[in-house]
N, C-alpha and C positions, 0 to 999 in steps of 0.2 A: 166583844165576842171573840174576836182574834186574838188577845192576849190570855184571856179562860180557856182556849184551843190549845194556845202554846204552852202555859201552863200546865196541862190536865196532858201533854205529853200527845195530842190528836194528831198533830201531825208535825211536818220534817219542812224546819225553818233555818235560815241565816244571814245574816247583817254582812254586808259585803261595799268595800269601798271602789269605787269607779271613777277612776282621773278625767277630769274635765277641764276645760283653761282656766274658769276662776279657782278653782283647786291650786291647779300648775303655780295660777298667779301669786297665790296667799303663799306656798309654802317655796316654791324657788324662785320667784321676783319674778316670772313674766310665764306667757302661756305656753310653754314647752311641757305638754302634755306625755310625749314621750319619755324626756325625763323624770317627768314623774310615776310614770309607768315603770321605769327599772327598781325605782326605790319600793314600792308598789310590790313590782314581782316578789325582789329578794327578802322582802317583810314577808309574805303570803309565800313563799317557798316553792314559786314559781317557776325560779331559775335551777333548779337544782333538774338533773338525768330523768328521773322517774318523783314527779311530785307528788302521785298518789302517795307511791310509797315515806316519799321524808315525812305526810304529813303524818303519817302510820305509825311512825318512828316516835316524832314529833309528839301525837295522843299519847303515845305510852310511856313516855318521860313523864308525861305533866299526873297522868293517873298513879305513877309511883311515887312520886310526889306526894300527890294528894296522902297514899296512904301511908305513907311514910310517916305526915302529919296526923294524921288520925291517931295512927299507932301510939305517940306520943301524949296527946290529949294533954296539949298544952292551957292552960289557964287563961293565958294571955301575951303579947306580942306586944314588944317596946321595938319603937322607931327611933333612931337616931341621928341624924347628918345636918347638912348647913343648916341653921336652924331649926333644926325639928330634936323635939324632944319629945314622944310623942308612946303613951301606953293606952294598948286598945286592951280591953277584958273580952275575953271569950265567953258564951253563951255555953252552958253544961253539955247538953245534947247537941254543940256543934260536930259539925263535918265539912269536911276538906273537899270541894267540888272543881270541877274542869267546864268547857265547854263543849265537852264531849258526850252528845247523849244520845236514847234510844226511845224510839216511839213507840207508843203503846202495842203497836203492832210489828215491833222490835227493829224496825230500819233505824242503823244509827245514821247520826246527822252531828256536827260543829255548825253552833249556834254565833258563833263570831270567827272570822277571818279577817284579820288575823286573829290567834288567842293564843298569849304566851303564861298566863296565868295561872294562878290554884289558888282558889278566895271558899270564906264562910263568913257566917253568921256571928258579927259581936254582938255582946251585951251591950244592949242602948245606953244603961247608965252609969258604964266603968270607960269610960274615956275620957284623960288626962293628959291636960297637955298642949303643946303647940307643934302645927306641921308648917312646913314651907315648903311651896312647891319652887324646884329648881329651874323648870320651863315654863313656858308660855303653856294658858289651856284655854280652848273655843269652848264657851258657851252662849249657845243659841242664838250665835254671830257675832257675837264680844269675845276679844281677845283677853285673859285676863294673864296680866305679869306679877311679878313676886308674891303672889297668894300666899298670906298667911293664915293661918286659920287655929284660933285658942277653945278649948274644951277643956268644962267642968263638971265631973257627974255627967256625962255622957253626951250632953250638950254642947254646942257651938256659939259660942260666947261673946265673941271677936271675931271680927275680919277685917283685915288690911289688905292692900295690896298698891301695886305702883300706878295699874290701870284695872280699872275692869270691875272694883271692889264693889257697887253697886248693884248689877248683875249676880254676881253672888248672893249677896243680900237678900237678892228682891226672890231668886230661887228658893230661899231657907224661909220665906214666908207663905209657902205653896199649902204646907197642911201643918200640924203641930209634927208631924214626925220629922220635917226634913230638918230641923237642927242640927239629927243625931245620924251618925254611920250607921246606915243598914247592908255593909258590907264593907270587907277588908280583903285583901287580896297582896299576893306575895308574886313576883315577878324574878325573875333569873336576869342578873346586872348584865351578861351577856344573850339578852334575849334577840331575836334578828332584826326585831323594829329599832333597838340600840344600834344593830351594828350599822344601820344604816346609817346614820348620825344625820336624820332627818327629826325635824319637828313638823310632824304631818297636820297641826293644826286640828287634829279628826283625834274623837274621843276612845273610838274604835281600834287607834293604831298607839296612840299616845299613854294610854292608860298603863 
C-alpha cells in the first residue's frame, strides 16, 4: 500500500542516508562516524552557505537536462569504457525523468538524497553487450567487485565477477523480468558523490 501511495503521487517521500559506525566502518576502515558525516555532507550539499538554495540550483540542472534529452529523442545509448561495451535501446514513448517530484496535491519533494541523475525507460529487448563495473557495489550486504555483466536481446546472459557473482545471480532469479534493465540512467563524471572520492558502499550514493 505504501508503494501504490508513492506511486499514485499521495504523498511526499525520500530515501535519505544516516552515518552510523558500521557505516563509518565498511566504507573508511573504522567507526569515525564524523568522518563520514563530511563526505556525507558535501555529497547531499550540505556544506555549501545556503543548501536549500544549491539544492534549487542543483534540480534545475538536472530537469534541463532531462529536457534537453527529450528534445532529442534519442533511439538509444551506447556505453563505453574499461570494459564495457554496452548499447541500451530506447523505449518510443520514453522520457528523460529526475528525482524531483510533485504531489498530487502539488508539494514538491526529491525522492533521493542524494540524486545526481536523469534516467528512463529502455526497451527490455534491445540490450547488447557487456558492462563492467569499475567500483565495488553493496547488495543486500554482499560486496560485489569487478561485476561483469553480458546482454543479448535485452537480457542478462552472463555474470562474472571477482566477489560477489553469486548474489547477483541469485537477484536476476526474483521474477522473469529481473534479467533485463528496467532502467538507464546518465550521471555527470563530475557529480559531488565523484568529488568526494568515496565509495559509499550505499546504492543510494553510489549509483
Amino acid at each position: 500500500r505504501l508503494l501504490d501511495a508513492e506511486d499514485r503521487r499521495l504523498i511526499q517521500w525520500t530515501i535519505v542516508g544516516y552515518p552510523n559506525e558500521g557505516w563509518a566502518t565498511a566504507v573508511v576502515g573504522g567507526p569515525d562516524v564524523e568522518r563520514l558525516w563530511d563526505s556525507v555532507a558535501a555529497a547531499t550539499r550540505l556544506d555549501e552557505p545556503d543548501p536549500v538554495a544549491a539544492w534549487h540550483e542543483h534540480l534545475d540542472r538536472l530537469r534541463e537536462r532531462a529536457a534537453l534529452l527529450d528534445e532529442r529523442r534519442f533511439d538509444a545509448i551506447r556505453f563505453r569504457g574499461p570494459g564495457t561495451d554496452l548499447f541500451v535501446g530506447l523505449c518510443d514513448r520514453h522520457r528523460w525523468l529526475t528525482a524531483a517530484e510533485v504531489s498530487v496535491e502539488g508539494v514538491p519533494h526529491v525522492v533521493n538524497v542524494p540524486t545526481e541523475e536523469v534516467y528512463t525507460t529502455p526497451d527490455r529487448t534491445r540490450t547488447e553487450g557487456t558492462v563492467r563495473s569499475t567500483f565495488p557495489l553493496a547488495l543486500g550486504g554482499t560486496i560485489v567487485d569487478g561485476l561483469e555483466i553480458r546482454f543479448e536481446a535485452g537480457k542478462a546472459v552472463a555474470v562474472r565477477a571477482e566477489s560477489g557473482a553469486d548474489a547477483v545471480r541469485a537477484e536476476m532469479t526474483v521474477d522473469e523480468g529481473a534479467s533485463y534493465l528496467g532502467e538507464v540512467a546518465l550521471v555527470d563524471r563530475d557529480s559531488r558523490v565523484r568529488r568526494t572520492g568515496v565509495v559509499f558502499l550505499d546504492t543510494l550514493f553510489d549509483e
